[in-house]
C-alpha positions in Angstrom: 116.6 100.2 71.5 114.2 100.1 74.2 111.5 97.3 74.7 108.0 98.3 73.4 104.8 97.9 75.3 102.4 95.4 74.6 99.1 96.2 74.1 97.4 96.4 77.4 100.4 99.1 78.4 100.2 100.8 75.5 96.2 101.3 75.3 96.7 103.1 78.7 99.7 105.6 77.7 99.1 109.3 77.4 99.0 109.1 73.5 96.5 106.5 72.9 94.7 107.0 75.8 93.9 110.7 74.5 90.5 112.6 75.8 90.8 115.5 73.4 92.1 114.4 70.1 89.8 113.7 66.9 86.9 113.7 69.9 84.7 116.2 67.5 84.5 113.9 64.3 81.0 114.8 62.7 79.5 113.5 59.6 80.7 115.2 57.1 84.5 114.5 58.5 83.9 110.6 57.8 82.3 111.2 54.5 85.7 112.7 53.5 88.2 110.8 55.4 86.4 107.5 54.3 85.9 108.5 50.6 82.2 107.4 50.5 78.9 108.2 52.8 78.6 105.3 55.4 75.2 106.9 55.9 74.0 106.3 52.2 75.7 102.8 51.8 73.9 101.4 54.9 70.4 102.9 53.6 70.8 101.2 50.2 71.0 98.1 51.7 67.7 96.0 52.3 66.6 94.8 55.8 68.8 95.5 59.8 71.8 96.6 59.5 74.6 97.1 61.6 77.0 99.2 61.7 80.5 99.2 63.8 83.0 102.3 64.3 86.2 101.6 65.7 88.1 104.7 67.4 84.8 106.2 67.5 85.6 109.5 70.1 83.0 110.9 71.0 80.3 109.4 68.9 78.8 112.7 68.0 78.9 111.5 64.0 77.3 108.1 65.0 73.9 110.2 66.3 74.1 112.4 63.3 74.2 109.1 61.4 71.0 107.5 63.6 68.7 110.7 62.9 69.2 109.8 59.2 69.1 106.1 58.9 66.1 103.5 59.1 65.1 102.3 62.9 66.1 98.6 61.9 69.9 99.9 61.5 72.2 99.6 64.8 75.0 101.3 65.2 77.7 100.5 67.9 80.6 103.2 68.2 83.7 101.1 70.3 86.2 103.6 72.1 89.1 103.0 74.5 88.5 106.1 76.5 84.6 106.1 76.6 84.6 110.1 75.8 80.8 110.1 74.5 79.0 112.8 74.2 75.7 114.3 73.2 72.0 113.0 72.9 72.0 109.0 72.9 69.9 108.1 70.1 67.7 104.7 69.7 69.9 102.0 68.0 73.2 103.4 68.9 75.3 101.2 71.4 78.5 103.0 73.0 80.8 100.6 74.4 84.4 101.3 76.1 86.9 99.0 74.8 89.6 97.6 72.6 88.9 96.5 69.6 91.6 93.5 70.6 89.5 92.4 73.4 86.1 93.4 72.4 83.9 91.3 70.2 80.2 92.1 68.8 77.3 89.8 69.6 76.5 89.3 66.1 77.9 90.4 62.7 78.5 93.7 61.3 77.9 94.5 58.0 79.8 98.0 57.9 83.3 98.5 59.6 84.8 102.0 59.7 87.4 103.3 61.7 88.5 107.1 61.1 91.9 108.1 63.0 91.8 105.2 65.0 93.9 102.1 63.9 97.5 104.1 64.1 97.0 104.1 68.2 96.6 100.5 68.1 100.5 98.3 68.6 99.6 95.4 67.1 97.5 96.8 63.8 97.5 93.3 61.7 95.4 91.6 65.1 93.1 94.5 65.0 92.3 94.3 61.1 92.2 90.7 61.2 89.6 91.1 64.1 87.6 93.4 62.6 87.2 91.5 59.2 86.5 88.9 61.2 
């Protein structure tokens, strides 16, 4: 059997490290892949929130998200390859990273990750990080 990569190899291989795949992700796709409306659940809830997405390609879902969701809400899409595009919106962060490295500077009160948790070697870390 051969030896597997640790993390910091693997985030850099061909497969993980992938420009093109899931990149177009709109709205509607995380409403179905998620089973609820991250939009809606955010709104309902009283005061700044924030909101994290983990794998988040090319954020093009998160600025849909922004043009619908209060001012106070901040939204900060994390992505290993950094393959944003569109129209920044206010409250939307875009940071290139791995979610077993990167931390947020405050808490989140909405973790999604659509597509995204299958590239990662060591999934328990990365769930334990995010819940954390």
């Amino acid at each position: 059997m051969p030896d597997l990569l640790d993390d910091d190899h693997l985030e850099q291989t061909a497969v993980v490290a992938n420009s093109a795949m899931n990149r177009d992700r709109r709205l509607p796709a995380y409403r179905r892949e998620l089973g609820f409306d991250p939009v809606a659940w955010l709104a309902a809830r009283p005061g700044p929130q924030r909101w994290l997405d983990v794998g988040c390609g090319s954020a093009l879902a998160l600025f849909e998200a922004a043009e619908h969701l209060p001012g106070n809400t901040r939204i900060t899409g994390l992505d290993l390859v950094g393959y944003f595009r569109g129209t920044p919106k206010p409250g939307v962060e875009l940071v290139t990273g791995s979610v077993l490295s990167w931390s947020p500077d405050s808490p989140i009160d909405l973790i999604t990750s659509v597509h995204a948790i299958h590239y990662v070697g060591d999934k328990l870390a990365a769930l334990t990080r995010m819940s954390s």
